[in-house]
N, C-alpha and C positions, 0 to 999 in steps of 0.2 A: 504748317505743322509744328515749328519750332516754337512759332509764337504763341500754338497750343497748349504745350507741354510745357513752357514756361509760365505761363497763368496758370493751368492745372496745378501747378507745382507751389503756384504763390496763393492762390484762392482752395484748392482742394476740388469739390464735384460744385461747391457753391462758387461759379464763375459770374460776375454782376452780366444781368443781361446785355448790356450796352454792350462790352466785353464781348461775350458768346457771336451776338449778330456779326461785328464788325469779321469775325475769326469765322462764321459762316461764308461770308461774304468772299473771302479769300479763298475759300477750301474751293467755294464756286467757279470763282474768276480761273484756278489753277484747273480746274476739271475741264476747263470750256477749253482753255490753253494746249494741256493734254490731248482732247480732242481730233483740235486740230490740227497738231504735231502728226496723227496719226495716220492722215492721210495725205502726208506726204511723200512722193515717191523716191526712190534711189535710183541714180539715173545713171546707166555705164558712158562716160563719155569718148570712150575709145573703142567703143563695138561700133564694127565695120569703118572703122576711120579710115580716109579717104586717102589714094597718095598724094603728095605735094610733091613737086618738083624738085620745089627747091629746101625744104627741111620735113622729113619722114617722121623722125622722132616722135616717140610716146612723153611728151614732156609737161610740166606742169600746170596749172591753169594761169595766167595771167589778169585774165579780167571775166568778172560775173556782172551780166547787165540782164535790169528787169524793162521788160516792158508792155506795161500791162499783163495782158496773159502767156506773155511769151517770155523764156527765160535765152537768153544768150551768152555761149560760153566760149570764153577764146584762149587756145593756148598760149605759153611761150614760142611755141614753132611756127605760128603765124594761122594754124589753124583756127576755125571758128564755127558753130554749129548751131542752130536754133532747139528749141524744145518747146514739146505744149504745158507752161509750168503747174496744169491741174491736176494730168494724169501722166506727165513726164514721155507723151509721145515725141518721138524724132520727128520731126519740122523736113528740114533740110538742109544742106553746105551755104554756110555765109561767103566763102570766098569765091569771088567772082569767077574763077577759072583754076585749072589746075597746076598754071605756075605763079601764082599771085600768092602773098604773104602780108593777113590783117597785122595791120602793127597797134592797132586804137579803135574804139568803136564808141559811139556818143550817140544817147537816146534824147532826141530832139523832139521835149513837151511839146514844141509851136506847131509841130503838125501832125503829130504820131507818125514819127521815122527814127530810123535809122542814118548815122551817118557811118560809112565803113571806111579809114582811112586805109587804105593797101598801098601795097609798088608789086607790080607785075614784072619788075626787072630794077637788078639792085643799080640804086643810087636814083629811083624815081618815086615819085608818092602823088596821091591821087587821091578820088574819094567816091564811095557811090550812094544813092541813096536807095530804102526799100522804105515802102508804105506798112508798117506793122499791121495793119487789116490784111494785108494782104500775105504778111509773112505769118498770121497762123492759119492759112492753108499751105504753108510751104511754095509759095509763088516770093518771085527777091526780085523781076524783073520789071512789072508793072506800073510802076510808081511813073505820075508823070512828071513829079518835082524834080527840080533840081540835073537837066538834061543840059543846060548849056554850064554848071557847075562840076558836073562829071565829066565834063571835057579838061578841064582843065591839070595839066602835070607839072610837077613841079620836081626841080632836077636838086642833088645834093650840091650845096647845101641850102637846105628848106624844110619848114615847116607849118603844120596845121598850126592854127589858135582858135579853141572855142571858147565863145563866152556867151553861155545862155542869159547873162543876168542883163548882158548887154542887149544879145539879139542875133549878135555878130558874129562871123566866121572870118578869122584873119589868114589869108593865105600868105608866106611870105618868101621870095625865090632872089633869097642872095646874090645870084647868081649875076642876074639883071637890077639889081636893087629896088624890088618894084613889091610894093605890100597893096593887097587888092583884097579890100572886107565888104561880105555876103551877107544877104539878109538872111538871118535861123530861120524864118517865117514863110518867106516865097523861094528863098537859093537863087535871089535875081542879087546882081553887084549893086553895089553902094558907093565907093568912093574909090581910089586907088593914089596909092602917094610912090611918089618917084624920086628915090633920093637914097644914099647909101648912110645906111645906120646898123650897128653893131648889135644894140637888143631890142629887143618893144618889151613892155608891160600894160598888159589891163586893165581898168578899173573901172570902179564904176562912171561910164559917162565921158570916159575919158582913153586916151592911147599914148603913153608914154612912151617916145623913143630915144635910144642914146645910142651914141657916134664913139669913137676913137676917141680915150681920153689926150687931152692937149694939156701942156704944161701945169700937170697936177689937177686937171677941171674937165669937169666932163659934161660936155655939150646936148643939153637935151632939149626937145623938141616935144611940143604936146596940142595933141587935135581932138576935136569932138568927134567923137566914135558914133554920133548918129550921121554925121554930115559930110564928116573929113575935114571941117575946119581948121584952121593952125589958127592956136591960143597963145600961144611962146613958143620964140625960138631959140 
């Protein structure tokens, strides 16, 4: 429209055709846009919210995840909720149970799922997986991926690593100093390295880890992230 009103301004009623089409062209592209905006729905996310245990709070959104036709919404309080993102129908509760708190949620292209990082009790983390077929009919339990991955807990301090670009899911439990990465694809293990290191980094093709630095040098170690090999130490 501005781009109208500025040629109208510079040409008068005689706009050169070329002109006119291109300024058609837009008006269209904006109408279509409009359109679709239109049937969007407005979704309450706290009608009938669920209790939690462990955090009640009406609190802010934390993470918006699409996938496919489902949209997924997760608070700050650890709640998390599905919807049908065409006509904004209620799905069902993402949180596995009623004293469990999502902390991360990762939409895994490799198989249409879900990965749901929680802890069921603080200072634990975990993960579950849902089949998105199956989660827009509101079913989260069905999925048969990822059953000896969802066993797995990991005690503070620990953390998830996802890396779709890789494939990989790095589980890592401090604790025991044992890093054990998962294939995105099937949620069967891949390799596991045993040895105590301070951080890991990603990349592509590759797993950077570093130790405690030692007199001003910091000791790092690097493995091929399809196999687990050690490339330097």
């Amino acid at each position: 429209m501005l781009q109208y009103m500025r040629e109208r301004k510079k040409y008068g009623k005689h706009i050169p055709k070329s002109l006119s089409s291109k300024i058609n062209k837009r008006k269209l592209i904006q109408k279509n846009i409009c359109t679709n905006y239109k049937t969007i729905k407005i979704i309450d996310i706290y009608e009938n919210l669920p209790y939690n245990q462990l955090n009640n709070r009406r609190t802010k959104i934390k993470e918006i995840i699409l996938a496919n036709d489902v949209l997924v919404v997760l608070l700050i309080s650890g709640i998390s909720r599905a919807y049908n993102m065409i006509n904004g129908e209620f799905l069902c509760e993402i949180n596995p149970n009623n004293f469990s708190v999502v902390h991360t949620i990762v939409y895994n292209s490799y198989n249409n799922t879900l990965i749901i990082a929680y802890a069921s009790f603080p200072a634990h983390l975990q993960c579950k997986v849902i089949d998105c077929n199956d989660l827009k009919h509101g079913i989260t339990n069905s999925s048969k991926l990822g059953i000896l991955f969802e066993r797995v807990i990991l005690s503070h301090p620990a953390f998830f690593e996802f890396c779709e670009t890789n494939g990989r899911i790095g589980a890592a439990n401090l604790n025991t100093n044992s890093y054990t990465f998962w294939n995105m694809e099937t949620y069967e293990p891949v390799f596991e390295i045993e040895e105590e290191f301070q951080e890991i980094r990603v990349s592509d093709g590759l797993v950077a880890m570093f130790k405690q630095p030692v007199n001003n040098t910091i000791p790092l170690a690097l493995f091929d992230i399809q196999n687990g090999e050690r490339l330097v130490k």
